[in-house]
C-alpha positions as protocol buffer text, in pm:
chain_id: "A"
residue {
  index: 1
  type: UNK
  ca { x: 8803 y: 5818 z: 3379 }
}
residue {
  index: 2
  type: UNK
  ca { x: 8979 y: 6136 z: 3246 }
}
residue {
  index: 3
  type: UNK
  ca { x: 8830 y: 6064 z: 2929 }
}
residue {
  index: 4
  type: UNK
  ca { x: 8478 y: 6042 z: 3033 }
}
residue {
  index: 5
  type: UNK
  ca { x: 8500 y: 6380 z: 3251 }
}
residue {
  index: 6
  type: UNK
  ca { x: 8636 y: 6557 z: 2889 }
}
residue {
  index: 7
  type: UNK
  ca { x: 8357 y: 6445 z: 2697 }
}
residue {
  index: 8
  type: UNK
  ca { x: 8144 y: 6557 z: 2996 }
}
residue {
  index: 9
  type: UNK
  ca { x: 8303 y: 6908 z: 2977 }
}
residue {
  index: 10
  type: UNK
  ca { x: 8236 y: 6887 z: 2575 }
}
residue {
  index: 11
  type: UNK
  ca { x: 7874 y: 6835 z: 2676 }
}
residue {
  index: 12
  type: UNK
  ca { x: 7834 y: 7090 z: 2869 }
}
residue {
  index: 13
  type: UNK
  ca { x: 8020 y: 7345 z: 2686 }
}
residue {
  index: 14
  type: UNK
  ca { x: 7820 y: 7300 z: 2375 }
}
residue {
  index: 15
  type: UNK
  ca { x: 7466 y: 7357 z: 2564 }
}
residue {
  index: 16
  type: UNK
  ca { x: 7602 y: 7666 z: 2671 }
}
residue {
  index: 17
  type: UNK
  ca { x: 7738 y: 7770 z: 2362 }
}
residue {
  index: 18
  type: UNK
  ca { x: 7386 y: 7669 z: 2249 }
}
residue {
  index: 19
  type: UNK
  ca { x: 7196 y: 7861 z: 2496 }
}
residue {
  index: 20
  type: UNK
  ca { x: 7407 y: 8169 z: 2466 }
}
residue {
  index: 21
  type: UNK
  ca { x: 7268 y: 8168 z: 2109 }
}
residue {
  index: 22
  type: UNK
  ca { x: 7030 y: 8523 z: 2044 }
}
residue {
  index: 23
  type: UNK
  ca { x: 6771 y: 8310 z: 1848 }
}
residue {
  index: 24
  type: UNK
  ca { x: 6757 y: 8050 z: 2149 }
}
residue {
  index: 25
  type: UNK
  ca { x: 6700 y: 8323 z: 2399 }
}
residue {
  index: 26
  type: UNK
  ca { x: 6458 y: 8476 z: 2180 }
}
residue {
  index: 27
  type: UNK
  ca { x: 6239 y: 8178 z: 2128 }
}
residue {
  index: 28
  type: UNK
  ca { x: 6152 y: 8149 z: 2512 }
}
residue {
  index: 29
  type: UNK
  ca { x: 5907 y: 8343 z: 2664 }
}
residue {
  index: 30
  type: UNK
  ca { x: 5996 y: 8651 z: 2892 }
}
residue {
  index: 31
  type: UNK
  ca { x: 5976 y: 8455 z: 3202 }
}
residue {
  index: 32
  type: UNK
  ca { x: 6220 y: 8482 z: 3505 }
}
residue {
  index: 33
  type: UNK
  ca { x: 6307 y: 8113 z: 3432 }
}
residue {
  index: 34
  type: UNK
  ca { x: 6489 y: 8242 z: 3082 }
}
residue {
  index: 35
  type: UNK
  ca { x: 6579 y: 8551 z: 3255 }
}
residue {
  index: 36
  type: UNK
  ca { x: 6845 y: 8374 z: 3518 }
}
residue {
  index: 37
  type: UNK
  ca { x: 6856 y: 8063 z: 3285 }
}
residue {
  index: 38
  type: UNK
  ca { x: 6762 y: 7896 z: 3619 }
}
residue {
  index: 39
  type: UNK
  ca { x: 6526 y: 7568 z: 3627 }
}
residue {
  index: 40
  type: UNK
  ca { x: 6385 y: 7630 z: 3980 }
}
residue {
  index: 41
  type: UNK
  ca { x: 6359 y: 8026 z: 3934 }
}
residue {
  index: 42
  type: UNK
  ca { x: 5986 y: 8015 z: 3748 }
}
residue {
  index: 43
  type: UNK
  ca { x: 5867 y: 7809 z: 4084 }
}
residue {
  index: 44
  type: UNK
  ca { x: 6052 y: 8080 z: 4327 }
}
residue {
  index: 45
  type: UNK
  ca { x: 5859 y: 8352 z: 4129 }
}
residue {
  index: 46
  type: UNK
  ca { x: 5525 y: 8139 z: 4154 }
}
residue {
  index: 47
  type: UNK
  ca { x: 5585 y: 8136 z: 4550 }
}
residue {
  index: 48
  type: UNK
  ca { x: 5314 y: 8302 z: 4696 }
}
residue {
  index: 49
  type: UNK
  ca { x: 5330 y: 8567 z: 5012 }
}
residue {
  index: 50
  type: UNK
  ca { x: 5051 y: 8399 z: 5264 }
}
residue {
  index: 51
  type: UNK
  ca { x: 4790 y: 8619 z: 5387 }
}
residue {
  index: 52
  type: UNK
  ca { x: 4855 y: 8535 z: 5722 }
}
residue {
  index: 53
  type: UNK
  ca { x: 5282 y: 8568 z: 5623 }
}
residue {
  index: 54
  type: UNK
  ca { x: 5436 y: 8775 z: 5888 }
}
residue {
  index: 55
  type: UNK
  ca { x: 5647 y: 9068 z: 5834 }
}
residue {
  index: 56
  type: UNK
  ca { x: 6007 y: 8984 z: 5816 }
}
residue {
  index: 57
  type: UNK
  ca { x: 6206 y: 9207 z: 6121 }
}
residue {
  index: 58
  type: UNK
  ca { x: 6551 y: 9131 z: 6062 }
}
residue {
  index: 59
  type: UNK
  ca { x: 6854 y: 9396 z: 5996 }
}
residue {
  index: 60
  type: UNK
  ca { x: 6986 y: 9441 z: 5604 }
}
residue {
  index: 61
  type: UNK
  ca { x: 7273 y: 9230 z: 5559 }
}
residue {
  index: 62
  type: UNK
  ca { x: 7553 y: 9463 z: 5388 }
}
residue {
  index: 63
  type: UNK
  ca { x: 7839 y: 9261 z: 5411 }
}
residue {
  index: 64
  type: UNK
  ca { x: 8016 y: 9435 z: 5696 }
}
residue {
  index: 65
  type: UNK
  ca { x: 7778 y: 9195 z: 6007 }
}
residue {
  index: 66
  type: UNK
  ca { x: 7841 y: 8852 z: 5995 }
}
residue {
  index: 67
  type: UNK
  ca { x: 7690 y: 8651 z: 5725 }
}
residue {
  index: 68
  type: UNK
  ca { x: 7611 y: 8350 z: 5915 }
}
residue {
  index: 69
  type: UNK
  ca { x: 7410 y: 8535 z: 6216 }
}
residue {
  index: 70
  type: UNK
  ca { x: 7221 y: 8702 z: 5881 }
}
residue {
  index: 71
  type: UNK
  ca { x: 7117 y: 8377 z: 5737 }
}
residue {
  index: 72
  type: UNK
  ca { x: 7050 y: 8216 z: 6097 }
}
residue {
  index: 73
  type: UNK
  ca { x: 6858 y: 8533 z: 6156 }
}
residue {
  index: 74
  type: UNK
  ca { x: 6665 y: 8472 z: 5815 }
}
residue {
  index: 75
  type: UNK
  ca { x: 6585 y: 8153 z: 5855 }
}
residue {
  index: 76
  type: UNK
  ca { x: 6467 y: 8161 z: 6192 }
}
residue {
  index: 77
  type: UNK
  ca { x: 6243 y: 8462 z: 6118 }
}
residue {
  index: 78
  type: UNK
  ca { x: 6133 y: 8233 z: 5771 }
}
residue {
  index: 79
  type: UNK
  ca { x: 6047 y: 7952 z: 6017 }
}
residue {
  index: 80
  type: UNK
  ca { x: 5821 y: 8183 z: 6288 }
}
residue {
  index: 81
  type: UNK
  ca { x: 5647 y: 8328 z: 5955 }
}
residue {
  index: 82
  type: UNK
  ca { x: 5553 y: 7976 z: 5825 }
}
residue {
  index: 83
  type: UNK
  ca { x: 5740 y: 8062 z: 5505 }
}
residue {
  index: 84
  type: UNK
  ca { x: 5820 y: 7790 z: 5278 }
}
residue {
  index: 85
  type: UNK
  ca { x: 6164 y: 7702 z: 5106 }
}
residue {
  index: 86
  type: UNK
  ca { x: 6042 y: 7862 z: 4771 }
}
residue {
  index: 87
  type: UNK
  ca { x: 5920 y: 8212 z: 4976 }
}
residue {
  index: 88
  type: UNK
  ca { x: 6267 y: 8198 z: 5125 }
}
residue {
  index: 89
  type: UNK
  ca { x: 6471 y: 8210 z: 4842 }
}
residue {
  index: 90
  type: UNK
  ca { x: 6210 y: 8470 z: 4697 }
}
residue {
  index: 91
  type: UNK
  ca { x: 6244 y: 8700 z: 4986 }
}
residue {
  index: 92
  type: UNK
  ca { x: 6619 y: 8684 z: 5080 }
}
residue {
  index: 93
  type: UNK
  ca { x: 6764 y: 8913 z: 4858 }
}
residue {
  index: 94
  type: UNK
  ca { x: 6528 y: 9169 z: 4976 }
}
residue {
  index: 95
  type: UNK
  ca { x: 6759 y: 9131 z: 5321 }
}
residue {
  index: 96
  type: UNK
  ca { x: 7064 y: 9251 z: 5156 }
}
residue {
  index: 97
  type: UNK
  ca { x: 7180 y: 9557 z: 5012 }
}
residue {
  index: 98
  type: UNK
  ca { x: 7526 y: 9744 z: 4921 }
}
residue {
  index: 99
  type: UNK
  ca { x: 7812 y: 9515 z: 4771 }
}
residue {
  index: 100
  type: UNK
  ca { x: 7596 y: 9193 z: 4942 }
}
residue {
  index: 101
  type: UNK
  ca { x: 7317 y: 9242 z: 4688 }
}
């Protein structure tokens, strides 16, 4: 068991020695997705704002309120707008600001 989670950690040590590589990051485009390195980011960036989207009224989150009334206040404001999981995870950071971004 010990021996198979070591060669797992070899594994995965060695693609990101190999993606840390300047002539691997190089040789992608200039997309988000090689930007954060991030499989789902290119489909977050790709989420389109709906016409009909409605403007998100919810207080900055700076890290002093508390975090789960934030997100609960995200969401909920997500879910009246008819904004999908993708939209959500493209708009969030826009809630935060000071040492929370």
């Amino acid at each position: 068991m010990a021996e198979l989670r070591e060669e797992e950690l070899r594994q995965q040590i060695a693609a990101l020695k190999a993606a840390s590589r300047p002539e691997s990051i190089h040789k992608e485009d200039s997309s988000s997705q090689s930007f954060w390195g991030q499989p789902f980011s290119e489909e977050i960036d790709e989420a389109m704002v709906p016409a009909n989207f409605r403007e998100l009224l919810i207080e900055s989150f700076d890290g002093t309120q508390d975090p789960h009334a934030h997100l609960q206040a995200f969401q909920t404001q997500m879910y009246i707008s008819g904004g999908s999981d993708r939209l959500s995870c493209k708009l969030f950071s826009g809630t935060l600001r000071g040492v929370a971004m």
